[in-house]
N, C-alpha and C positions, 0 to 999 in steps of 0.2 A: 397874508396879513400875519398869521400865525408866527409862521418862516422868520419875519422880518421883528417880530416881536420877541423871539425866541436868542436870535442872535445877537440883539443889540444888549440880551440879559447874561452873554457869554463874555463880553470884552473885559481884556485882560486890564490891569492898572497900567499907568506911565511909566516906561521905562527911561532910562536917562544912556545907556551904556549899548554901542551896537555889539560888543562882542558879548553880552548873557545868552547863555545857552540853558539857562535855569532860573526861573524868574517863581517867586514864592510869595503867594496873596493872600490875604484872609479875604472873606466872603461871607457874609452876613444869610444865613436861610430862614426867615420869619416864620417856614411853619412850623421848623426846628425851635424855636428861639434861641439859638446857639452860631458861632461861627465853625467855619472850616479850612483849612489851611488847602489852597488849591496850588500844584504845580503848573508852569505852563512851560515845556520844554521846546529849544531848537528856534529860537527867535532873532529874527536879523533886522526885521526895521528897529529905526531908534526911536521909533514915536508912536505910542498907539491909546488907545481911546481910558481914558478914565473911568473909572467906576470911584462913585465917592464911599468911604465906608458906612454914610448912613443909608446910602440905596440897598432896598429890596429886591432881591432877585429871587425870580422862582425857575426853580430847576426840578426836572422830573425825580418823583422818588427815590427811584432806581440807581441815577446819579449818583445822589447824598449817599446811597447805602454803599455805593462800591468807591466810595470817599473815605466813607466810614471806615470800613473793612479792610483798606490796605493800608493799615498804620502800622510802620515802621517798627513798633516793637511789640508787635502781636504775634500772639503764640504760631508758631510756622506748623503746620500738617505734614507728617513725616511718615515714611513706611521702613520700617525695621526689617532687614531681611539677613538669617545667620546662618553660616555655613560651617562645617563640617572642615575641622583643620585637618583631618588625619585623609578624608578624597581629595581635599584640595593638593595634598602631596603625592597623591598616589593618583587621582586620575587627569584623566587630559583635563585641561583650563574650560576648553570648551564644553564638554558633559557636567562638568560644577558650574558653569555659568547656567547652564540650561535647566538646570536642578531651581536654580534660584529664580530662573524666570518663571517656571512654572508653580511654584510657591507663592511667588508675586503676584501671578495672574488671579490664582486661584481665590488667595485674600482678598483681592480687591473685587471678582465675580462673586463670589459667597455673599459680601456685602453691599452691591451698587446699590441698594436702597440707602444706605449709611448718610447721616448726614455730612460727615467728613470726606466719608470717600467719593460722594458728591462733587465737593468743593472740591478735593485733590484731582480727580479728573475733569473738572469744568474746562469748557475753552481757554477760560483765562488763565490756569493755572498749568495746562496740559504742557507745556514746556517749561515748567521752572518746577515740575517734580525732586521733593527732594528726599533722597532716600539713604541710609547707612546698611554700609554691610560689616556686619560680626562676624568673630568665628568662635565656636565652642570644639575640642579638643576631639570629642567624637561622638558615639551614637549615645552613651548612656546619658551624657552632659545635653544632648538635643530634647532626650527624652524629658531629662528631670526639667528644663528649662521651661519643654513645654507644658509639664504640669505645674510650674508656680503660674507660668501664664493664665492657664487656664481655672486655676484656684482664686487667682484676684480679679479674676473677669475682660480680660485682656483677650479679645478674636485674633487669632491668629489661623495660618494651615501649618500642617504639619505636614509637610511633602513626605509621599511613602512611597518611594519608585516599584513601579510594576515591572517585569511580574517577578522580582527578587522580593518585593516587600518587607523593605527596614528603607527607615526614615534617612533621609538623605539632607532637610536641610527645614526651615520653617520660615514664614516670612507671616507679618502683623498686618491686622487692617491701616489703611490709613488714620493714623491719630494724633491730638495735638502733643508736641512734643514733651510738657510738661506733665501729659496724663500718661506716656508709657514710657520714657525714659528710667525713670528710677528700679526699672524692672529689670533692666540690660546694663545697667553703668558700670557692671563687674566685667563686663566684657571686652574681649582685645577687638580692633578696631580690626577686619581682615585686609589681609597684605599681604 
């Protein structure tokens, strides 16, 4: 009964055109008092069930929130990660690539409690990570980098390869992009 009450609260509005592959509805949530713009993708009949805009539909909370959450021009979660222009010319690709993974790991284990870095590693997010890599020219430029980081409250690691011990590279927790970008925007883009 549930099932069947459930489903009949999910149908899409009338479509008129067999080829939409992207059909956009509003949808009414009364406990919200608010509407929501619902996608329905990959749709081939030409006919399907109406929903009036003044029907009530109840949908689990959970739903509405990750409705909520994936709007198009919200702040994206990003992990900044900068390397070292002067090893990137002098050592193998693969020992700077490795520098930077273990920088990466480290910020994001130091913080799994993080709200953000939560959200950046969630199921849902876990393949659409998005992340930028910098370069600063060399050790001292890593160093001073990492104290403005760490002067404005900004989590990062400072990668200190063992057992030579100097800094090799740093990477940021996961953070919204408008909360630490303005930190790095003097930086070249690594290439």
């Amino acid at each position: 009964m549930l099932i069947s009450q459930l489903s009949s609260c999910f149908s899409p509005p009338t479509i008129t055109s067999s080829s939409a592959t992207l059909i956009k509805s509003r949808v009414f949530y009364p406990f919200l008092k608010s509407r929501a713009t619902v996608f329905h993708r990959n749709v081939s009949s030409t006919k399907m069930s109406s929903v009036s805009d003044k029907e009530s539909i109840s949908i689990p909370s959970e739903t509405v929130n990750n409705v909520e959450e994936k709007k198009p021009n919200s702040d994206v979660v990003v992990q900044y990660v900068v390397l070292r222009r002067d090893l990137i010319d002098s050592w193998p690709l693969g020992s700077v690539v490795t520098q930077g993974c273990h920088a990466s790991v480290a910020a994001i284990w130091s913080h799994k409690d993080d709200a953000h870095t939560i959200d950046y590693c969630s199921p849902d997010n876990i393949d659409s990570m998005h992340k930028v890599t910098l370069e600063v020219k060399g050790e001292i430029q890593l160093q001073n980098l990492s104290q403005k980081l760490t002067t404005n409250g900004i989590a990062h690691k400072l990668w200190i390869e063992q057992p030579e011990n100097f800094p090799t590279c740093l990477a940021t927790k996961p953070y919204p992009k408008s909360v630490v970008s303005s930190f790095l925007k003097n930086l070249k883009l690594c290439k």
